[in-house]
KOLPA-208797 format. One line per 8 residues: number of its first residue (from 1); their letters; for each residue x, z, y of C-alpha. Coordinates in steps of 0.25 Angstrom, whole numbers, always signed. Example, Ala and Ser with C-alpha at 12.3 -4.5 7.8 and 13.67 -1.06 7.14 Angstrom:
2
1 = as = +49,+31,-18; +55,+29,-4 .
! end
This chain:
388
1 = xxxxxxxx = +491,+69,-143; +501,+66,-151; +508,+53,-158; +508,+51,-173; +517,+41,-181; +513,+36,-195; +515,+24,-202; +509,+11,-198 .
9 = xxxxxxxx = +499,+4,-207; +507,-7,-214; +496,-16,-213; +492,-12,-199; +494,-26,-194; +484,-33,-206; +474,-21,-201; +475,-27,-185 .
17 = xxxxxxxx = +474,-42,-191; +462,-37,-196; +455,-31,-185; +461,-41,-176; +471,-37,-168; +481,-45,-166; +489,-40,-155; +495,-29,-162 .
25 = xxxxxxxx = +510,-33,-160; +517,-40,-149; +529,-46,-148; +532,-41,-164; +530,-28,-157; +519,-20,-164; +508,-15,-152; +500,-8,-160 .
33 = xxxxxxxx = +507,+4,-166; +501,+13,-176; +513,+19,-181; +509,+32,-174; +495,+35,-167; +493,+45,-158; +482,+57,-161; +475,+64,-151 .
41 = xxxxxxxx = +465,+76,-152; +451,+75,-148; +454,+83,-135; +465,+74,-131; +454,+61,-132; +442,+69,-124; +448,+78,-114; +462,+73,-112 .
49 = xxxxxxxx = +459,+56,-112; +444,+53,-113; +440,+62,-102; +449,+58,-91; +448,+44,-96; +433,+46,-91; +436,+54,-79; +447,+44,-74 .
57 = xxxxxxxx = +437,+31,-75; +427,+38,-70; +438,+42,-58; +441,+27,-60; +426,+21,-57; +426,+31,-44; +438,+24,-38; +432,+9,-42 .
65 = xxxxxxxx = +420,+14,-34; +428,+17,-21; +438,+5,-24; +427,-6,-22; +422,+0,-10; +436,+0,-4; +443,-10,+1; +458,-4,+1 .
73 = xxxxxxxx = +456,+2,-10; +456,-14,-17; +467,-16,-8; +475,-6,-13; +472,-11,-28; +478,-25,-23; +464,-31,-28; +463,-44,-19 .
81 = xxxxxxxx = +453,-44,-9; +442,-53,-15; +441,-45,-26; +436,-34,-19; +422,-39,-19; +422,-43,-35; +427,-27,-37; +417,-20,-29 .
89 = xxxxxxxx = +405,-29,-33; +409,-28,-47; +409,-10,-47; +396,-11,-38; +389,-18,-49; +395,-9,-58; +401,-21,-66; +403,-13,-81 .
97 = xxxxxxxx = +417,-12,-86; +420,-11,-100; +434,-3,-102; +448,+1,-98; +458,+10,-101; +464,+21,-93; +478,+24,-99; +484,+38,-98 .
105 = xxxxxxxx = +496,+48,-99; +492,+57,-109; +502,+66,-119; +492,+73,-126; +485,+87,-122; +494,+96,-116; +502,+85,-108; +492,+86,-95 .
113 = xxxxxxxx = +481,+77,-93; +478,+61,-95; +485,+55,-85; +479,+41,-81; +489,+28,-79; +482,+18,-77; +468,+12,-79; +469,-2,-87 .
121 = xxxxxxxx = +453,-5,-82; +454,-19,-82; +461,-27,-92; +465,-14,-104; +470,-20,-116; +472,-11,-129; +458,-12,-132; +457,-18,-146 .
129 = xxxxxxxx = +467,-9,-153; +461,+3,-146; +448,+0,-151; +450,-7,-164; +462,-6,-170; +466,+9,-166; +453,+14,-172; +454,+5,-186 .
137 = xxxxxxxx = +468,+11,-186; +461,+24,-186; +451,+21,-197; +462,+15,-205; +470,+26,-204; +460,+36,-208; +455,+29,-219; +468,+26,-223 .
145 = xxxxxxxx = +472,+43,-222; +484,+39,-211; +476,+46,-200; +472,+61,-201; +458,+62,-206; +447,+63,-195; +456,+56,-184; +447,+49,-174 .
153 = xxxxxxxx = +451,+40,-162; +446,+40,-147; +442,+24,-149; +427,+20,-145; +432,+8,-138; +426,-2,-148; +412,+4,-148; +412,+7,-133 .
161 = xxxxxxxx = +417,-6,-129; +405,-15,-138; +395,-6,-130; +401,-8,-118; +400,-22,-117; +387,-22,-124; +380,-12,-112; +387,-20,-100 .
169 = xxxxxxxx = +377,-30,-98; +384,-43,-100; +381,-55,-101; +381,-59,-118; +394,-67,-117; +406,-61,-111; +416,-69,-111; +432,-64,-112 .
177 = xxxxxxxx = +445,-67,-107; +460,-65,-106; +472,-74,-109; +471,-77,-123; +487,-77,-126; +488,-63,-121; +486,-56,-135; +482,-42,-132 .
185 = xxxxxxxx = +472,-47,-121; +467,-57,-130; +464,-48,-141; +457,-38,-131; +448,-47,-127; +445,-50,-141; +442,-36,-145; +431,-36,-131 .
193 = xxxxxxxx = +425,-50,-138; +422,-42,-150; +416,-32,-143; +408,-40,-135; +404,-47,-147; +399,-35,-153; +392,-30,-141; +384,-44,-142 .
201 = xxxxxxxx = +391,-53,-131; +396,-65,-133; +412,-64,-131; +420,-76,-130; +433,-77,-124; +438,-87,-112; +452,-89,-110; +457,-83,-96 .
209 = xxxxxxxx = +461,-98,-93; +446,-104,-98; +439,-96,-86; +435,-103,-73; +424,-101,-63; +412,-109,-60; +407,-114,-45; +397,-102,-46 .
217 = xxxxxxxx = +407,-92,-49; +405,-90,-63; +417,-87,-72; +418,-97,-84; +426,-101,-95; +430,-117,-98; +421,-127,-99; +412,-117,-88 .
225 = xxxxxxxx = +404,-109,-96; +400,-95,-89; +406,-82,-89; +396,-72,-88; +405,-62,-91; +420,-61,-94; +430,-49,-99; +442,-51,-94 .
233 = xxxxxxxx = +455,-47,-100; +462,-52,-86; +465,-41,-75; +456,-42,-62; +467,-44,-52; +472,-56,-59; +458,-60,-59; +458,-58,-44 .
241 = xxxxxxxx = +469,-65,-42; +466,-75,-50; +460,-89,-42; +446,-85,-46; +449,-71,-44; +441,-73,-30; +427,-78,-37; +426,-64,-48 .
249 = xxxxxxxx = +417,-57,-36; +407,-69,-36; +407,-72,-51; +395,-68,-58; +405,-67,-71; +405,-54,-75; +419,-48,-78; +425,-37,-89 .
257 = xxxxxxxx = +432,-30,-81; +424,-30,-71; +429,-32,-56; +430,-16,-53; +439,-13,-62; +449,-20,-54; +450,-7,-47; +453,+1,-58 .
265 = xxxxxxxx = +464,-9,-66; +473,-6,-55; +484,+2,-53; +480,+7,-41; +469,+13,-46; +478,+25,-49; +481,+28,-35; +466,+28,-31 .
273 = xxxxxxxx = +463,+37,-42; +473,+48,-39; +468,+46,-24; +454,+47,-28; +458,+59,-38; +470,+65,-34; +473,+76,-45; +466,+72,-56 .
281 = xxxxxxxx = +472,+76,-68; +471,+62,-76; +476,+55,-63; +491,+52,-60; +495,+53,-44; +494,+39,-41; +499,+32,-26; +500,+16,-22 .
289 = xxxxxxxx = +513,+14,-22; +511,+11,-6; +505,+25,-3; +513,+36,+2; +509,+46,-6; +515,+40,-19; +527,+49,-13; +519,+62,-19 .
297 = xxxxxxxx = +522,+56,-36; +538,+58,-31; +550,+51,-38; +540,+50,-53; +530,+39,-53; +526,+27,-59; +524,+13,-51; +514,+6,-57 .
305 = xxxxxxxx = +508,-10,-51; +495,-8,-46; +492,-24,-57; +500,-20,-70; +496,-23,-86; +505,-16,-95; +514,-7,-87; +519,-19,-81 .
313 = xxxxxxxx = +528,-16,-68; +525,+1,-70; +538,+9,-64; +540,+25,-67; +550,+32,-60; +551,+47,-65; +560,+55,-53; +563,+42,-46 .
321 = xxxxxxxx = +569,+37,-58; +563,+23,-66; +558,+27,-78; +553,+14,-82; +546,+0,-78; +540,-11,-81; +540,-24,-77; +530,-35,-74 .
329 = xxxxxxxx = +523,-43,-64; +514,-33,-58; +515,-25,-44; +515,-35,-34; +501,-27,-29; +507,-14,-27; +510,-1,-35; +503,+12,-38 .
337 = xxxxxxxx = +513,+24,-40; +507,+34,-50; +513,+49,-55; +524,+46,-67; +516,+51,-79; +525,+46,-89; +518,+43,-103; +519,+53,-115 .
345 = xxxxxxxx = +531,+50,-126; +527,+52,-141; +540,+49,-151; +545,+41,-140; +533,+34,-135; +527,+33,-123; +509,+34,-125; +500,+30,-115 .
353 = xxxxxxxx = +486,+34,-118; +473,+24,-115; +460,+27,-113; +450,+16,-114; +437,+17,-106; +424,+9,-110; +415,+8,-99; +417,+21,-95 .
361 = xxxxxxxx = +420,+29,-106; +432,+32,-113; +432,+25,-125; +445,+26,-133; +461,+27,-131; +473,+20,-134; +488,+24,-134; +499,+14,-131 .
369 = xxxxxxxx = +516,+18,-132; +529,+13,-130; +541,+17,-127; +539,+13,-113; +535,+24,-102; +527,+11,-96; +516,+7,-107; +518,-8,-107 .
377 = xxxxxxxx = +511,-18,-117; +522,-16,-126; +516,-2,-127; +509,+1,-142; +497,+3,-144; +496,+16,-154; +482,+21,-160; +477,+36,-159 .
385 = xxxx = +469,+44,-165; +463,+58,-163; +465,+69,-176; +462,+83,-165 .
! end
């Protein structure tokens, strides 16, 4: 693994306006950033990523398993109690899910394994650029001569995710939703429309304000039509929380993601995994912050809200001195400390490593870096390929 800077493509941002993407920059700050990539070897991608990207979902699925059977185990997620019922229901009847992303500490071989973070199961973003725009940078770039000849990159997300949705068994219109001002949520949920599109559904998209529910607890969007099904760029806890939040267990509305993955989208989720497998060599020791033994990381940790989108209220202390935080709304629900596993630094950068999961197969990576040690949403994205 290394990173490798070239020049930007002058006309990079008519190539995006092409294909679509439109959130490229924020604030006049560029996000997408191909003004280096980073190259990996082919053992890097299958033995070091995409194999304990498999092993920790699968590890993942184990822990949903015993969490819908167990009370305090959804107490200690802070999942409000009548949820508990919509969760459980939804594993039994094996409700499909149709991605995440596990985010690692990975340096590169030699630097110890994979090292999971955190699992953003519910409400990922980073999708369309991983899937789309990454792999036209590629194709551009090696008809172009930029890139070394015979490059490839770990990116089946786009043909994985149109299968998906096309093998779930949905209903023919599946309806989307997020806020329709947030930018990188709202083009997200695009790229999802499309593909549902091309896997033969009908994909409109419903404002998060335009949905209500009918008498006989059906979801539906203004002027009462039904929503047979629903993806939903919207976390489940806010869901929860929200004034319907009560009336998801009974809805015959079918939901993406679907109520389980609650329990994985959760901070504390790291704590139960080291609990569930102490040892593991992709795991960080991971404590709730209430638990005694958070005594055994010492004076190097990092403090992490078990509700958080974008690094938002994260704390690292390395030998009982702050190294960093964030700030943001999140944390009144309690904290996890995990073991400080501080991100690798290529010229000045920190990289966090993505791995995105389909169903349950490892589909496709991204990288994000800043010069933050926390990856916030100012974070870049930066494409990869793979030339060993």
């Amino acid at each position: 693994m290394r990173r490798v800077t070239l020049p930007e493509r002058p006309d990079w941002r008519a190539h995006a306006a092409r294909a679509g993407f439109t959130f490229h920059t924020f604030d006049d700050a560029p996000y997408w950033d191909e003004g280096a990539y980073y190259a990996f070897t082919l053992a890097e991608i299958e033995d070091d990523l995409e194999a304990p990207t498999r092993e920790i979902h699968a590890l993942c699925l184990a822990f949903a398993e015993r969490a819908v059977a167990d009370a305090a185990i959804l107490a200690s997620l802070a999942i409000p109690e009548h949820a508990w019922d919509a969760i459980a229901d939804s594993f039994r009847r094996r409700d499909p899910s149709l991605y995440g992303r596990l985010d690692f500490r990975y340096g590169g071989a030699g630097t110890g394994p994979a090292k999971l973070l955190e699992y953003n199961a519910d409400t990922p973003t980073a999708l369309y650029e991983s899937a789309v725009f990454q792999w036209l940078w590629l194709e551009d770039g090696l008809a172009t001569g930029r890139l070394p000849a015979g490059a490839d990159q770990f990116n089946a997300l786009h043909e994985r995710l149109i299968a998906r949705l096309a093998g779930m068994g949905l209903p023919g219109r599946l309806a989307f939703t997020c806020f329709p001002d947030a930018l990188e949520d709202r083009g997200t949920v695009a790229y999802l429309q499309d593909c549902a599109v091309q896997a033969g559904l009908t994909a409109p998209f419903v404002p998060i304000e335009a949905i209500g529910l009918a008498e006989d607890g059906r979801f539906v969007e203004a002027g009462g039509g039904p929503l047979d099904a629903l993806f939903k760029l919207y976390p489940w806890e806010w869901m929860f929380a929200d004034a319907f939040g009560a009336a998801i267990g009974a809805s015959p509305t079918r939901f993406l993601e679907p109520p389980w993955k609650a329990v994985l989208s959760n901070k504390g989720l790291l704590a139960h995994l080291w609990a569930l497998a102490p040892g593991h060599p992709n795991l960080l020791p991971a404590y709730f912050e209430s638990d005694p033994a958070k005594a055994a990381l010492g004076t190097s940790f990092v403090k992490k809200p078990l509700y958080s989108r974008e690094g938002a209220n994260i704390l690292l202390v390395r030998d009982g001195v702050l190294l960093e935080r964030d700030e943001g709304p999140y944390g009144g629900e309690g904290y996890v400390r995990q073991a400080l596993a501080e991100l690798p630094v290529f010229d000045g950068r920190h990289a966090l490593v993505g791995s995105w999961i389909v169903g349950d197969e490892p589909a496709g990576l991204c990288l994000r870096e800043g010069a933050s040690r926390i990856t916030t949403d100012r974070a870049r994205f930066v494409p990869h390929l793979i030339d060993g």
